[in-house]
Each structure stands twice: as structure tokens, then as C-alpha cells.
Residue, then its C-alpha position, 0 to 999 in steps of 0.5 A: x684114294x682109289x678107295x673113296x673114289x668108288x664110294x657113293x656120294x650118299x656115305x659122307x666121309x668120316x672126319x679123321x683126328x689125329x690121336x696125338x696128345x700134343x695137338x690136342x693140349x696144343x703144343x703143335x700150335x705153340x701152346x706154352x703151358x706156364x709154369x706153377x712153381x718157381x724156385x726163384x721167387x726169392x729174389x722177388x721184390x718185397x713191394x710190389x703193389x707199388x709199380x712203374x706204370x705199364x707205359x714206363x718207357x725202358x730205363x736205358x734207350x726210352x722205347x715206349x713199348x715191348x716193355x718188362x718190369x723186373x721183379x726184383x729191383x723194378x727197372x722197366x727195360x725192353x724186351x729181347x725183341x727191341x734192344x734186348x735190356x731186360x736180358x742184359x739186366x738179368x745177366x748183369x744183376x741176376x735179377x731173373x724174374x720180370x713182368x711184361x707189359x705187353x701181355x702181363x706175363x712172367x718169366x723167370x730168365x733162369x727156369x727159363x720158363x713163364x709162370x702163371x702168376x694167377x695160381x703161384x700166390x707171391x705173384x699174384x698181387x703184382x700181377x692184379x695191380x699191373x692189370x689194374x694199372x693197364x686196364x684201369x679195372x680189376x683182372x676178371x676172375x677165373x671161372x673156379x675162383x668164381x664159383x669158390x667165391x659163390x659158395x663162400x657167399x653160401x652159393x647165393x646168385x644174382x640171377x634168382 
């Protein structure tokens, strides 16, 4: 400090960055990094492109939010916040992946992990049809699907 005291007021300070890999992929701010494999997914049910509603209260005690959808039998319960039922149910029935309804994410209780449902293929129908069902519109492409959409339509664009 004593330092930059005596330094002139025309040197502007350099900003100083940390060379801390975490910060920078952001597990200093909470980041979660989903998971892209799971080796749970068989116990997923083989419907789901027919699921409860996203404002399905929970089976048991009828909260109307914070909500999961199981994944294997397609009970809605309550998340670990409200009264804990969707643990309970994983504990009681092994069922140990659920979608939840708040943010459409997915855990697996047993990697005890989230998973990215836009990359591991067996979730992504059931992921589309809960954003559908949220949003009333199909889920925004991600901008490499969209570009590998564009060049099977022969990289043809709208803005010529």
C-alpha cells in the first residue's frame, strides 16, 4: 500500500485477477456443474411424454409449489425444502431420479448429483415435454443444436 501511495495519479492501477481456475468456471459462486451421464437411467419410466402438469400439487400434503416429479413412477411430491416427500420416496421406493418443477432440473438422489437432461438423451423428451407444459412453447435450442440444425437444412438462413 505504501507503495501505491507515492505513485502518480496519471498511472491508472492494473486490475489484479485472480489465477484461480474454480472462480473462473465459477464453483467460488455456487456454480453446479450437471452431470452428463448417469448410471441410473434405468429405473426411468418408459412414459414419460405423458406427465402431471407443473402445477400438480404434492401427492401427500397438497403443496401447491417447490414441487418434483419422479421419474420412475410419476408421483409429484415436495421438494427437501417444504416437507421433504420426494426424499422420503426415494428412500422408501429407490426411485432416485426426479424432475423438478420449479426450475426444470434433474436429480439423481443416489449420484446425488444434477444431470443436464439437454445432453443425456433419455432425458431429454420428458425435459421438452415439462418445459412445454410450464411454458406453453417448445424449450429454446441451444446455440450448437442450432447451428447443427442450420447446416442440415444446407446452412440456409433467414436473415439473407
Amino acid at each position: 500500500m505504501a507503495n501505491q501511495a507515492g505513485a502518480s495519479s496519471s498511472t491508472p492501477l492494473e486490475p489484479v485477477f485472480e489465477d484461480d481456475e474454480n472462480d473462473m468456471y465459477g464453483a467460488g459462486s455456487g456454480w453446479v456443474e450437471a452431470r452428463t451421464s448417469c448410471d441410473h437411467l434405468a429405473f426411468l419410466s418408459s412414459d414419460l411424454a405423458h406427465i402431471p402438469t407443473p402445477d400438480t400439487p404434492c401427492n401427500r400434503c397438497q403443496h401447491p409449489s417447490e414441487n418434483w416429479l419422479c421419474l420412475s413412477c410419476k408421483d409429484v411430491l415436495c421438494s427437501r425444502f417444504v416437507n421433504k416427500h420426494m426424499l422420503q420416496h426415494f428412500h422408501q421406493t429407490s426411485h432416485c431420479l426426479a424432475l423438478s418443477y420449479s426450475d426444470l432440473s434433474v436429480w439423481c438422489f443416489v449420484c446425488d448429483s444434477y444431470l443436464d437432461a439437454r445432453v443425456i438423451m433419455q432425458l431429454k423428451p420428458v425435459s421438452e415435454t415439462a418445459y412445454i407444459l410450464k411454458f406453453g412453447e417448445a424449450p429454446p435450442c441451444r446455440s450448437v443444436e442450432c447451428s447443427k440444425g442450420n447446416q442440415a437444412d444446407g446452412g440456409t438462413s433467414s436473415d439473407s
